[in-house]
C-alpha positions, 0 to 999 in steps of 0.5 A, spaced: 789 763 881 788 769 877 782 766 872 781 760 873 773 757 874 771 751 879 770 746 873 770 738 873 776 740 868 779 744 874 783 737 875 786 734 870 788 741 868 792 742 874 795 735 874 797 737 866 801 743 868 804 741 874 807 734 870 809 740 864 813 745 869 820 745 868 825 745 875 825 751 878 819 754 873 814 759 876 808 761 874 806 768 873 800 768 871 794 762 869 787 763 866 783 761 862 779 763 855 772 765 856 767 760 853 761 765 854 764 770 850 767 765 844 759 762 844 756 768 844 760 769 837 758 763 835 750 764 836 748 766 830 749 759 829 742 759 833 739 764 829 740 760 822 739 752 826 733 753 831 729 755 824 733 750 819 730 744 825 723 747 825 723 747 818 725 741 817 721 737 822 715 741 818 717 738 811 718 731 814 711 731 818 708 733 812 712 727 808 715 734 803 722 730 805 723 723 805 729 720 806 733 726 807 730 729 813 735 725 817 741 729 815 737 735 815 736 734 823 742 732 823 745 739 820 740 743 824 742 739 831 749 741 829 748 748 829 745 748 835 751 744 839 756 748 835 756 754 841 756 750 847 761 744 844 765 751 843 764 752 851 765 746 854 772 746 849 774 751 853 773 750 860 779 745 858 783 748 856 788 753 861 793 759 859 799 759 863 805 765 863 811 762 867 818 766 867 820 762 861 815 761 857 807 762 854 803 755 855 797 752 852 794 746 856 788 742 853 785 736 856 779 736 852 776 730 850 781 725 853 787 728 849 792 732 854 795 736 849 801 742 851 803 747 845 808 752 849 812 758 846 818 760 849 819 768 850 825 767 844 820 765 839 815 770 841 814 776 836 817 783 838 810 786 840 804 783 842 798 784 837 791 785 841 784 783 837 778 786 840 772 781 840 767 786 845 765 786 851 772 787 855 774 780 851 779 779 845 785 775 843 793 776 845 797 774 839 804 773 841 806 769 836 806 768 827 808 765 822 803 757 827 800 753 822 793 754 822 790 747 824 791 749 831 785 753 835 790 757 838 792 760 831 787 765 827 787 764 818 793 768 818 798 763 822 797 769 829 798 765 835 796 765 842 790 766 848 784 766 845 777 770 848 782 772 854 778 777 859 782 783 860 787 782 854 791 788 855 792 786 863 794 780 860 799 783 855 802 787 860 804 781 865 807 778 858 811 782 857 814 783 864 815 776 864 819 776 859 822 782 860 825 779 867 820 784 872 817 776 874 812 777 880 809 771 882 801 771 881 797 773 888 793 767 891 798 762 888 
């Protein structure tokens, strides 16, 4: 296992990509995003909801807000959570690189979800996001809707907040350029 931490998602993530694996397919490479750094991102988040759920917890015991202190707790709780769902979001989520193709596998919430693209479909060259702290975003594709979490405003797909992204890319490449070597500790 390349990046992958022990989780109580570890499981079903495992179970998902062995069901997703073609016959005879082999992995390359598998990790997963790094929530710490995606949540630090975010943490300005803390910054503007721990002072709006102060604030408002001020005005509704001193009766300045009547009716609406309970949407305006809600909104303060919600910036608040809003980090660390991101976090739990991504220990359920693994990237995987087999000698075929670039794989996202999701179980969160429930939902098993597995967006895959294959080397054909991938751009010439990979596109590297440096987001600070050794961590950034490999895009291999364009042109994705933007829905996906895995895709940015512009439509560039791929592995988002992956330590060492470089590294990353440079096992992408070889993948699909054929120079296949089978991950250690597999």
């Amino acid at each position: 296992m390349d990046e992958i931490r022990a989780t109580p998602f570890l499981a079903g993530l495992r179970r998902l990509l062995a069901e997703t694996l073609q016959d005879g397919e082999q992995v390359v490479w598998q990790g997963q995003p790094d929530g710490v750094a995606r949540m630090i991102m975010w943490r300005f988040l803390w910054w503007i909801g721990f002072p709006w759920l102060l604030l408002t917890a001020v005005a509704a015991g001193n009766d300045w807000i009547d009716q609406a202190a309970q949407p305006l707790m809600m909104l303060g709780v919600a910036m608040v959570a809003a980090p660390l769902v991101m976090l739990l979001h991504d220990l359920q989520t693994l990237y995987v690189i087999t000698d075929r193709r670039a794989l996202i596998l999701r179980t969160a919430w429930g939902r098993r979800t597995v967006s895959q693209t294959p080397f054909r479909a991938m751009d010439t060259a990979f596109e590297i996001l440096d987001i600070g702290g050794g961590t950034g975003h490999l895009n291999f594709a364009s042109g994705r809707s933007t829905r996906s979490p895995d895709t940015d405003y512009t439509g560039r797909y791929g592995f988002r907040c992956v330590r060492n992204a470089p590294r990353i890319r440079d096992i992408l490449e070889g993948a699909r350029a054929g120079k296949v070597r089978r991950s250690p500790a597999q």
